[in-house]
C-alpha positions as CSV (number, residue, x, y, z in Angstrom):
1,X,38.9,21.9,-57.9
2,X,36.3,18.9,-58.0
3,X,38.1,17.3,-55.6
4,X,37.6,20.3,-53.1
5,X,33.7,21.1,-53.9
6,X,33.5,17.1,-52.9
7,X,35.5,17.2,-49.7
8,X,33.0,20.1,-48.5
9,X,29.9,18.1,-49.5
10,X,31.1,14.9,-47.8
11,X,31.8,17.2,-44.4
12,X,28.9,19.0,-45.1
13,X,27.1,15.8,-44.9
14,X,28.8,14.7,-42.2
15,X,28.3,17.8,-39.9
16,X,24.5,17.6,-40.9
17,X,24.3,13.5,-40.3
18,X,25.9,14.3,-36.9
19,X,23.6,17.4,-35.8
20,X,20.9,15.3,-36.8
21,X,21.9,12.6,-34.8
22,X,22.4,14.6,-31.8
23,X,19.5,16.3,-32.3
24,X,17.3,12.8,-32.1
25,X,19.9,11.4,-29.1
26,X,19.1,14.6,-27.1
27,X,14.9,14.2,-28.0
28,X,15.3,10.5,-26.8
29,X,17.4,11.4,-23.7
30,X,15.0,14.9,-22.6
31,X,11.9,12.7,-22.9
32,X,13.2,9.8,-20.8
33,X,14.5,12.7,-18.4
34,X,10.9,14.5,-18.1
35,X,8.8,10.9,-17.9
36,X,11.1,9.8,-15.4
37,X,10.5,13.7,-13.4
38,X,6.6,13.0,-14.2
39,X,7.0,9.0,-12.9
40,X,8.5,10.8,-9.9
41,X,5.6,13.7,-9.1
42,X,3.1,11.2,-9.9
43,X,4.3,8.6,-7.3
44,X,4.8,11.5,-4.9
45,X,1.7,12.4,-5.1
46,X,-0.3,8.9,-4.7
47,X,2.1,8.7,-1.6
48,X,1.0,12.3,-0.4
49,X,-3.0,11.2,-1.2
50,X,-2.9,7.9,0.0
51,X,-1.2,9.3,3.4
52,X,-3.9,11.9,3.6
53,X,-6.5,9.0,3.3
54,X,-4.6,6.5,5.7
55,X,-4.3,9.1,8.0
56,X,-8.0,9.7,8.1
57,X,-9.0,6.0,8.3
58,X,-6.0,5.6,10.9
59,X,-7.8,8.5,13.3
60,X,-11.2,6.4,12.9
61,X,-9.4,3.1,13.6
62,X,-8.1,4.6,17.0
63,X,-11.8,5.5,17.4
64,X,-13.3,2.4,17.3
65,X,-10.3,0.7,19.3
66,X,-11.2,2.9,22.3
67,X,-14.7,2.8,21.9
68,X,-15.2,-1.2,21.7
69,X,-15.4,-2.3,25.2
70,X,-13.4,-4.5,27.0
71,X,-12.7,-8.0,28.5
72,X,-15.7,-9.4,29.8
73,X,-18.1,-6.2,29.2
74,X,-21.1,-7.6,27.3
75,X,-21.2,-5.9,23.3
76,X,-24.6,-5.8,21.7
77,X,-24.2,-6.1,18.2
78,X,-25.9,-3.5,17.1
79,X,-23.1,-1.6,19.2
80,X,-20.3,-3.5,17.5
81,X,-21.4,-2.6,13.9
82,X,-21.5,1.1,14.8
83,X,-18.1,1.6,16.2
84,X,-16.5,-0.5,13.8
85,X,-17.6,1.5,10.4
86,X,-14.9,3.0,8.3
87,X,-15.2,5.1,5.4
88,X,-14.5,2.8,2.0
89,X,-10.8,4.2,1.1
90,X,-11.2,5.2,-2.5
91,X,-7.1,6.2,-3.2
92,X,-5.9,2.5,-1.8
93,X,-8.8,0.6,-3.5
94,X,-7.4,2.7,-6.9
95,X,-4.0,2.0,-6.2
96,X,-3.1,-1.0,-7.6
97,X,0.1,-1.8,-8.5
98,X,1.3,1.5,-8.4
99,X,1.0,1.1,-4.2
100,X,5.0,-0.1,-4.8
101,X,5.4,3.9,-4.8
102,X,5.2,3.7,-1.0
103,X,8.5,2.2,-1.1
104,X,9.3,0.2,2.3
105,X,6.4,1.1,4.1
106,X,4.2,-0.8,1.0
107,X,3.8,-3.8,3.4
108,X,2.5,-1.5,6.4
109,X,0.2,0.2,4.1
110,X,-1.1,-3.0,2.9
111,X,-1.2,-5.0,6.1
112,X,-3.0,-1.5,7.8
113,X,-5.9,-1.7,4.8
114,X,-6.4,-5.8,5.3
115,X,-6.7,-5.6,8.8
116,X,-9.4,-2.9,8.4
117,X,-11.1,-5.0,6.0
118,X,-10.6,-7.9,8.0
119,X,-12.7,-6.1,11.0
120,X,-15.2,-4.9,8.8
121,X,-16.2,-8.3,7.4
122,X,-16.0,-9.9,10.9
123,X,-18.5,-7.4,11.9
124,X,-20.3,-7.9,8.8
125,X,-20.5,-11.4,9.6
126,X,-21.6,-11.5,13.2
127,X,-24.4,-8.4,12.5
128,X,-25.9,-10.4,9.6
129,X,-26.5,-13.9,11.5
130,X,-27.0,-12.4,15.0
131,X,-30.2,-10.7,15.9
132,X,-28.9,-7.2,16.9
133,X,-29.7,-7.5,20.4
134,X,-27.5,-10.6,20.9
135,X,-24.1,-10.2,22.5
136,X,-21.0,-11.1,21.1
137,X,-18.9,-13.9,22.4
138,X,-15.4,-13.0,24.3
139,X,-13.6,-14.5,21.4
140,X,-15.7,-12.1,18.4
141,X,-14.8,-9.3,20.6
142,X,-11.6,-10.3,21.2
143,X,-10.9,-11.0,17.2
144,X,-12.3,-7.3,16.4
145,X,-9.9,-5.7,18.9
146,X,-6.7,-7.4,18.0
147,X,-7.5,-7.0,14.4
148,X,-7.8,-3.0,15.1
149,X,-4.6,-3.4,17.0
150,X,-2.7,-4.5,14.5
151,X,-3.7,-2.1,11.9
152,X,-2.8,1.0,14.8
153,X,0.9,-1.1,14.5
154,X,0.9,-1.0,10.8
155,X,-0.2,2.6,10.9
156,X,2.9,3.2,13.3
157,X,4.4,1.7,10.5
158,X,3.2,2.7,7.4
159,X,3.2,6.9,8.7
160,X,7.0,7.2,8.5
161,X,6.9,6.2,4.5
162,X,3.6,8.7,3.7
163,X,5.3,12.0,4.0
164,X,3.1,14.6,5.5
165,X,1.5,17.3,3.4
166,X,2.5,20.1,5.4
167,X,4.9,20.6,8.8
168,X,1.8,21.1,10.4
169,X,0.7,17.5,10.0
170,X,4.0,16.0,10.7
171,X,3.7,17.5,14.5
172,X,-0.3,16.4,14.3
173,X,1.5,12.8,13.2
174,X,3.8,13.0,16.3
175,X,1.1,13.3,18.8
176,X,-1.3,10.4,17.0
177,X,1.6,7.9,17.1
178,X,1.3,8.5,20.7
179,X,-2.0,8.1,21.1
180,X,-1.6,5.0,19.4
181,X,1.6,3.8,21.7
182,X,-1.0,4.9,24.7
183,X,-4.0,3.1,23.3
184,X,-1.8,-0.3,22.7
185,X,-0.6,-0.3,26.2
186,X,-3.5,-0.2,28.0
């Protein structure tokens, strides 16, 4: 009868080893699932944010690319440094390395935010040594307006990868693109 009462314990304590075991397997596997959910919403939602913001800086870009005058017009530079001002992005500056959520369109997004900031330095540049009612040279001009150009192409770009937060923005996001397509081809 010894023998029985032992053969219970030892399946006993195999039954509880084993529940015990799946118990902690299932913990390990249910908290990899939700992080990987919450890794998920959370880059979802930097894309949704950062579109939101790009977007907004994208409509002001447009802006200044119509607004800056063309070949052979004479620019004041007091002019130039109020149609080239952009709001400072906050979402892309806090990005970081988390701006790999974008997916493909990361390198649009980037290139769009360094050719902004490549404008706004130029400008910078030329308003601090030039007395504001100097003109800019052909070639400044010239450098401002390509360098707006290419960040509207990045934008065409970079606007398929942010998805919209609403339907209504995705038709809004239809007609910018071309305004853009109609701005460049002028």
């Amino acid at each position: 009868m010894c023998a029985v009462i032992e053969t219970i314990k030892d399946w006993q304590e195999l039954l509880a080893g084993l529940l015990g075991f799946g118990g902690v397997a299932f913990a390990v596997f249910y908290s990899a699932y939700l992080d990987r959910q919450k890794r998920f919403q959370d880059e979802r939602n930097l894309r949704l944010a950062l579109g939101i913001e790009l977007r907004d800086m994208a409509k002001n870009v447009l802006r200044a690319y119509r607004e800056l005058p063309g070949q052979g017009v004479a620019t004041p530079v007091d002019q130039l440094g109020a149609i080239v001002r952009f709001v400072t992005p906050v979402i892309y500056n806090q990005t970081g390395a988390r701006i790999t959520a974008v997916g493909k369109g990361t390198t649009a997004v980037v290139y769009f935010y360094s050719q902004v900031n490549f404008c706004e330095e130029g400008v910078r540049r030329v308003t601090n040594a030039r007395a504001p009612a100097s003109h800019l040279d052909e070639r400044q001009r010239a450098d401002v307006r390509d360098a707006l150009a290419n960040a509207l192409r990045a934008v065409q770009v970079a606007i398929q990868y942010l998805e919209p937060v609403s339907d209504t923005i995705r038709e809004k996001d239809t007609e910018f693109m071309a305004e853009v397509t109609t701005a460049l081809t002028r």
